[in-house]
PyMOL CGO cylinders between C-alpha atoms (Angstrom):
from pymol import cmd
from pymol.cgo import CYLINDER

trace = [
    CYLINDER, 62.97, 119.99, -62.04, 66.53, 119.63, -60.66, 0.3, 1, 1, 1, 1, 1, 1,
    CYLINDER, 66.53, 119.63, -60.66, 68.01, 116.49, -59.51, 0.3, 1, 1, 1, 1, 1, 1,
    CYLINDER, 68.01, 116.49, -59.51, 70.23, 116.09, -56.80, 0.3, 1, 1, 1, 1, 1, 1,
    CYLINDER, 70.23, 116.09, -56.80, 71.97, 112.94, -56.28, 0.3, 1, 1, 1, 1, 1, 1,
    CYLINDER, 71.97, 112.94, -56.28, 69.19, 110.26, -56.99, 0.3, 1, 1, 1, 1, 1, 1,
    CYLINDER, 69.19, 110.26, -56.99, 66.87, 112.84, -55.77, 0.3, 1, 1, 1, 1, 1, 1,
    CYLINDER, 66.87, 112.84, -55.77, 64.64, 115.03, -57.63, 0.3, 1, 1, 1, 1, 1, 1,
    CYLINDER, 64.64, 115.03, -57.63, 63.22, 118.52, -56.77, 0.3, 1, 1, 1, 1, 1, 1,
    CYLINDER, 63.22, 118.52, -56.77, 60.37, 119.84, -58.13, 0.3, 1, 1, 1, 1, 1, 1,
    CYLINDER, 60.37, 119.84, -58.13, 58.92, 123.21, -57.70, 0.3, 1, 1, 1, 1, 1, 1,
    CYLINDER, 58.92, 123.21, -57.70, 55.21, 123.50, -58.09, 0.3, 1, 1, 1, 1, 1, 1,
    CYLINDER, 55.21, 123.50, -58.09, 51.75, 123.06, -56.56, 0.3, 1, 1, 1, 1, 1, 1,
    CYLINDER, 51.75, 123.06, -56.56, 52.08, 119.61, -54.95, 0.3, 1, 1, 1, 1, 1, 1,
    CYLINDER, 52.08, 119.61, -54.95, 48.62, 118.23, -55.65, 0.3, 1, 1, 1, 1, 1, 1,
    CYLINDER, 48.62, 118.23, -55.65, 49.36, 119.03, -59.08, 0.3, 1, 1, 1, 1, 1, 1,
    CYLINDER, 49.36, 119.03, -59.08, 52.61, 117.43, -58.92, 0.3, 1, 1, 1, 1, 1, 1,
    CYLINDER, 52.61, 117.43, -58.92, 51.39, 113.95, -56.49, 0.3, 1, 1, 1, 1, 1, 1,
    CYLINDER, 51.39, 113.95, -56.49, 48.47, 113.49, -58.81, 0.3, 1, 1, 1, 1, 1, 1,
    CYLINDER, 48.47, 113.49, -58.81, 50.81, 113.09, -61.97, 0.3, 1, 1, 1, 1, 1, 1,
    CYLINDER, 50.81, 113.09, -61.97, 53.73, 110.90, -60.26, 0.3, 1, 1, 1, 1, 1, 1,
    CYLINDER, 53.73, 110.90, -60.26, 50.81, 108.80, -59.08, 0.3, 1, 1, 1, 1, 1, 1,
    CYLINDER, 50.81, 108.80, -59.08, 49.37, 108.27, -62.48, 0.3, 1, 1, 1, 1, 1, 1,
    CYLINDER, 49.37, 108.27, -62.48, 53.04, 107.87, -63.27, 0.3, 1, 1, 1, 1, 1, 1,
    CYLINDER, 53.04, 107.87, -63.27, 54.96, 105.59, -61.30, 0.3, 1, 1, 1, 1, 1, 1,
    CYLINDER, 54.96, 105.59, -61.30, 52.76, 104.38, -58.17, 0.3, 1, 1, 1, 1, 1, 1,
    CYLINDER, 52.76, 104.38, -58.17, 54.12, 103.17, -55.40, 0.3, 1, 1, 1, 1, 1, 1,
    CYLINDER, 54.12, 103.17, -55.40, 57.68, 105.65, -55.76, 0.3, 1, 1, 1, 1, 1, 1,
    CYLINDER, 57.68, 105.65, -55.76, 57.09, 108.39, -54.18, 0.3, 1, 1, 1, 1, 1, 1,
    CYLINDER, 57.09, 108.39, -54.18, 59.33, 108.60, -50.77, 0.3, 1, 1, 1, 1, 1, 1,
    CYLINDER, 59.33, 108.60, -50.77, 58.82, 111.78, -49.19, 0.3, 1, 1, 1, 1, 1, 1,
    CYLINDER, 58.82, 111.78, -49.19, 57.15, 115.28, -49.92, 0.3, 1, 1, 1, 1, 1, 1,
    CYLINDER, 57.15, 115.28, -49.92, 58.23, 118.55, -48.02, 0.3, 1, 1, 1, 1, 1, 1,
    CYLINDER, 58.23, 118.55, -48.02, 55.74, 121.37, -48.63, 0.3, 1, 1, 1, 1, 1, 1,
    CYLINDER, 55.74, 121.37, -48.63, 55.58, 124.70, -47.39, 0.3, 1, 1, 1, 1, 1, 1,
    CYLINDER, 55.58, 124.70, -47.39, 52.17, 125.64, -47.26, 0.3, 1, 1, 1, 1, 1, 1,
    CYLINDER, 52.17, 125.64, -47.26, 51.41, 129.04, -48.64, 0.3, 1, 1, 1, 1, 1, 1,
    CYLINDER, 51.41, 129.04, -48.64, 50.12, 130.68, -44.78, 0.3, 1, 1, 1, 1, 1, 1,
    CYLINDER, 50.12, 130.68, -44.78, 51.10, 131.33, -41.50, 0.3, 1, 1, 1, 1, 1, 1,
    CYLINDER, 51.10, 131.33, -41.50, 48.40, 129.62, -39.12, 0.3, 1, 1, 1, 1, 1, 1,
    CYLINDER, 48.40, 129.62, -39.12, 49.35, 131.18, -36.11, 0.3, 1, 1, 1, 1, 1, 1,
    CYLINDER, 49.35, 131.18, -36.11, 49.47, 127.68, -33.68, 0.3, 1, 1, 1, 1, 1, 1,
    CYLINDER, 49.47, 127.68, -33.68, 50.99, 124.29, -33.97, 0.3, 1, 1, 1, 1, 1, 1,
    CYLINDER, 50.99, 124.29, -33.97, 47.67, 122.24, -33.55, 0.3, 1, 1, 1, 1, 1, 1,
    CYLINDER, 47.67, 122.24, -33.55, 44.13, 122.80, -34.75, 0.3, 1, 1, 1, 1, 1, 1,
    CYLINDER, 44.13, 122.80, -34.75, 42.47, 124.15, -31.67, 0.3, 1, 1, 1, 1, 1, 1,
    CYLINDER, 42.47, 124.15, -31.67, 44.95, 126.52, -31.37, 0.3, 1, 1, 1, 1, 1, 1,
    CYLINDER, 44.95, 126.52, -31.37, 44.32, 128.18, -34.60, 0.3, 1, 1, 1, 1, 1, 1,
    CYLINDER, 44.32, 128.18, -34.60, 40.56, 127.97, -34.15, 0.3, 1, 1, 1, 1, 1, 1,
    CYLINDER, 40.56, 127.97, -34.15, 40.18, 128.87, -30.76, 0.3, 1, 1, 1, 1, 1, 1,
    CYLINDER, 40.18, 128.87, -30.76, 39.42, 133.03, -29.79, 0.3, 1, 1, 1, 1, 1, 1,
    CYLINDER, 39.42, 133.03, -29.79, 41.44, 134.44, -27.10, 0.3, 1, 1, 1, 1, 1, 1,
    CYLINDER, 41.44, 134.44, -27.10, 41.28, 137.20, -25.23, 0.3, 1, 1, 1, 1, 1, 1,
    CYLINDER, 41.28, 137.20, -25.23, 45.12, 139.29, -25.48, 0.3, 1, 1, 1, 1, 1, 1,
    CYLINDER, 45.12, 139.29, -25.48, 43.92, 141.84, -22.73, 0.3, 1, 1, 1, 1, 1, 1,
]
cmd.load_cgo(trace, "trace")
């Protein structure tokens, strides 16, 4: 955990990390950034579920 200003960051699996704040302190939590561990390929669903043809 570091804090920065009033902020703190926390580097770990986020459901790990929501679960416990929530048990913790509900109601404080004001923002979560994650960076999911993959590279989907497409900005919306269908796009990463569809097939296309490259040729």
């Amino acid at each position: 955990m570091v804090r920065i200003g009033s902020a703190t960051l926390i580097r770990a699996d986020a459901p790990d990390v929501l679960a416990a704040l929530a048990a913790q302190a509900p109601g404080t939590i004001g923002g979560v950034l994650a960076d999911p561990p993959y590279c989907s390929g497409g900005t919306a669903a269908r796009d990463r579920t569809s097939r296309r043809s490259t040729g």
